[in-house]
N, CA and C atoms as a LAMMPS dump frame, in Angstrom:
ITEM: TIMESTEP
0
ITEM: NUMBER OF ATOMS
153
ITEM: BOX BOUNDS ff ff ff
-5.0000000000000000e+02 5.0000000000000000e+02
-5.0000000000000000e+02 5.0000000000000000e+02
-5.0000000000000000e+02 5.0000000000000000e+02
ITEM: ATOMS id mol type element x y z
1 1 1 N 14.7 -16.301 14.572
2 1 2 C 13.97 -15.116 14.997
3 1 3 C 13.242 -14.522 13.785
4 2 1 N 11.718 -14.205 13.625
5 2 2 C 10.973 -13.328 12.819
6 2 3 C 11.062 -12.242 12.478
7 3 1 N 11.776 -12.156 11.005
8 3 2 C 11.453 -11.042 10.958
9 3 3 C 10.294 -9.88 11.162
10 4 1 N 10.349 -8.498 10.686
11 4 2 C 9.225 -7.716 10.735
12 4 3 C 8.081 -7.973 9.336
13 5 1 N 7.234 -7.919 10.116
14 5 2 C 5.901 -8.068 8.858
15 5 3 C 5.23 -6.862 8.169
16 6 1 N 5.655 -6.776 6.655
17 6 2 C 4.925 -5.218 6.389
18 6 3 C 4.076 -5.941 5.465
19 7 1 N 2.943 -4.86 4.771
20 7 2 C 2.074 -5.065 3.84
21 7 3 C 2.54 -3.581 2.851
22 8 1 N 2.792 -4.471 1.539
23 8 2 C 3.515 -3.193 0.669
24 8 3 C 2.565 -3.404 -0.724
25 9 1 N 1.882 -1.999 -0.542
26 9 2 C 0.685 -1.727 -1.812
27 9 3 C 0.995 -0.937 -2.884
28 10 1 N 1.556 -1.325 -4.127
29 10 2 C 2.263 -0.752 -5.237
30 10 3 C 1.194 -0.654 -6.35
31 11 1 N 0.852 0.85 -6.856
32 11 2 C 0.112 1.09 -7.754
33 11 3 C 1.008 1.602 -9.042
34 12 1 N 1.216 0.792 -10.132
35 12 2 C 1.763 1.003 -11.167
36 12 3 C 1.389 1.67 -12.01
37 13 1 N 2.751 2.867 -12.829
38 13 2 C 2.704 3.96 -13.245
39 13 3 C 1.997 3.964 -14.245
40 14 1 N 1.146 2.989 -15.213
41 14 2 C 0.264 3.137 -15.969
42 14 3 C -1.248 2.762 -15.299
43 15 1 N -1.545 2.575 -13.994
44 15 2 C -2.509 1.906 -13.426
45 15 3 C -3.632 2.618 -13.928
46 16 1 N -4.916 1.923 -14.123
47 16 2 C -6.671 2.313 -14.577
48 16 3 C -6.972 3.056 -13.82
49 17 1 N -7.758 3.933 -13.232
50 17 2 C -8.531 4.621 -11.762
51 17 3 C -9.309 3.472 -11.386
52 18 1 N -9.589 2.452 -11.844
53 18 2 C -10.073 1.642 -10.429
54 18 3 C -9.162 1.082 -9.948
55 19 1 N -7.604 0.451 -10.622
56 19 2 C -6.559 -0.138 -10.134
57 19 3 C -6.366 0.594 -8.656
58 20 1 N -5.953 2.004 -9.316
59 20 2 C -5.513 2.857 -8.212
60 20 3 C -6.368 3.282 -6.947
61 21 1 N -7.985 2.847 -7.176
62 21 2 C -8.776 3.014 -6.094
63 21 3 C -8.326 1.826 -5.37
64 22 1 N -8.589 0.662 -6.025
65 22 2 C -8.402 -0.714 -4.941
66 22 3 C -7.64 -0.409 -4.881
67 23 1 N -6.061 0.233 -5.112
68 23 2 C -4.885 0.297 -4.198
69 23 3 C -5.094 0.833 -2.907
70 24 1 N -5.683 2.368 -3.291
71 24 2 C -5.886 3.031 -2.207
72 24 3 C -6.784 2.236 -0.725
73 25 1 N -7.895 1.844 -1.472
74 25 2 C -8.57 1.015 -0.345
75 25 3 C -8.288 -0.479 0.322
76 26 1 N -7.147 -1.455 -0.184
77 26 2 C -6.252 -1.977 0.408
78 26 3 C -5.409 -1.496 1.089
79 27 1 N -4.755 -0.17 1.296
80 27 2 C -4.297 0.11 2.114
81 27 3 C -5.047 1.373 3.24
82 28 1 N -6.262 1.598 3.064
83 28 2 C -6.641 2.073 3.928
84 28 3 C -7.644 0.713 5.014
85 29 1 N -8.084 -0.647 4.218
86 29 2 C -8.534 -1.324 5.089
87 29 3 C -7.593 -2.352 5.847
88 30 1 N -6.134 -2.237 5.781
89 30 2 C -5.061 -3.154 6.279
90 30 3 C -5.365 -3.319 7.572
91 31 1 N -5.172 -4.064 8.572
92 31 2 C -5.49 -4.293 9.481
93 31 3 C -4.096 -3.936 9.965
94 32 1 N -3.781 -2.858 10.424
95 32 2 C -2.487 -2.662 11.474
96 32 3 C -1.934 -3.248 12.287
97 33 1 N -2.844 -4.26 13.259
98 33 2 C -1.906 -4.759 14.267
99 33 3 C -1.574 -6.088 14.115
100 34 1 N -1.727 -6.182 12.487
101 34 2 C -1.439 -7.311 12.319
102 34 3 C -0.325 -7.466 10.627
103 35 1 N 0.333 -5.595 11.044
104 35 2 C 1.619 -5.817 10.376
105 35 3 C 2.335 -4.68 11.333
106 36 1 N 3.488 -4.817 11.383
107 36 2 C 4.322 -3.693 11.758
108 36 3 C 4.679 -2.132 10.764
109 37 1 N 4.077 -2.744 9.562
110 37 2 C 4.375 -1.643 8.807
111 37 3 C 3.567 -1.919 7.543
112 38 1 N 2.674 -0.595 6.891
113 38 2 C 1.768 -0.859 5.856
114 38 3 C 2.561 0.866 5.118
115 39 1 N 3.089 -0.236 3.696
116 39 2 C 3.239 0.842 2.883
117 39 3 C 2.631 0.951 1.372
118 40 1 N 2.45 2.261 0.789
119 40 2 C 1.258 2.472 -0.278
120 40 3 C 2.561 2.662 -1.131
121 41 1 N 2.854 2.445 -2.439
122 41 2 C 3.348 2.967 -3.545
123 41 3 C 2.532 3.459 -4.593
124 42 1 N 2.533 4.956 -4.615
125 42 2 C 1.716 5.552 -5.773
126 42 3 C 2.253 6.044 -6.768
127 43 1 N 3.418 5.336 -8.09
128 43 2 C 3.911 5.56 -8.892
129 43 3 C 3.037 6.567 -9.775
130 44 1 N 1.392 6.82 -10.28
131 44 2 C 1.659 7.627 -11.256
132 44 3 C 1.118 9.122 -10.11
133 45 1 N 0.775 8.915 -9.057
134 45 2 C 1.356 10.626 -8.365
135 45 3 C 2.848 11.049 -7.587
136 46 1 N 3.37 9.787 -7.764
137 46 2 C 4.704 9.936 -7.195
138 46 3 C 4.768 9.597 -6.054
139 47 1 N 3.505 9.154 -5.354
140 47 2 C 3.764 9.788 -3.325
141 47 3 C 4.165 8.491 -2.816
142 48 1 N 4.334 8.562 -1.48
143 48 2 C 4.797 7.251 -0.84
144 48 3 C 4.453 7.458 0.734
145 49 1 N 3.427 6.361 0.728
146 49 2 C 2.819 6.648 2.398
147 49 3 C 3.032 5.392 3.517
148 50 1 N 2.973 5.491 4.502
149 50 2 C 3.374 4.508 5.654
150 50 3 C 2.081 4.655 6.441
151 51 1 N 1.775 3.457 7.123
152 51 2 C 0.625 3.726 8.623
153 51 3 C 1.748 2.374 9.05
């Protein structure tokens, strides 16, 4: 049986501002229905987001 499929986008705590843009915009262009779960890691603001 398959597990669940996520897409997990980790921006590291020394990342460039473009690192951290393509983070951001890999996880805003993820294609949703083709994971069960899309998560952002934003180590140098701390946050942590799900769609």
């Amino acid at each position: 049986m398959p597990g669940l499929h996520i897409l997990g986008v980790h921006i590291p705590i020394n990342a460039c501002s473009a690192c951290v843009e393509k983070g951001y915009e890999f996880f805003a262009k993820a294609p949703a229905g083709k994971y069960d779960r899309i998560f952002l890691m934003d180590r140098p603001k701390d946050q942590y987001h799900i769609k």
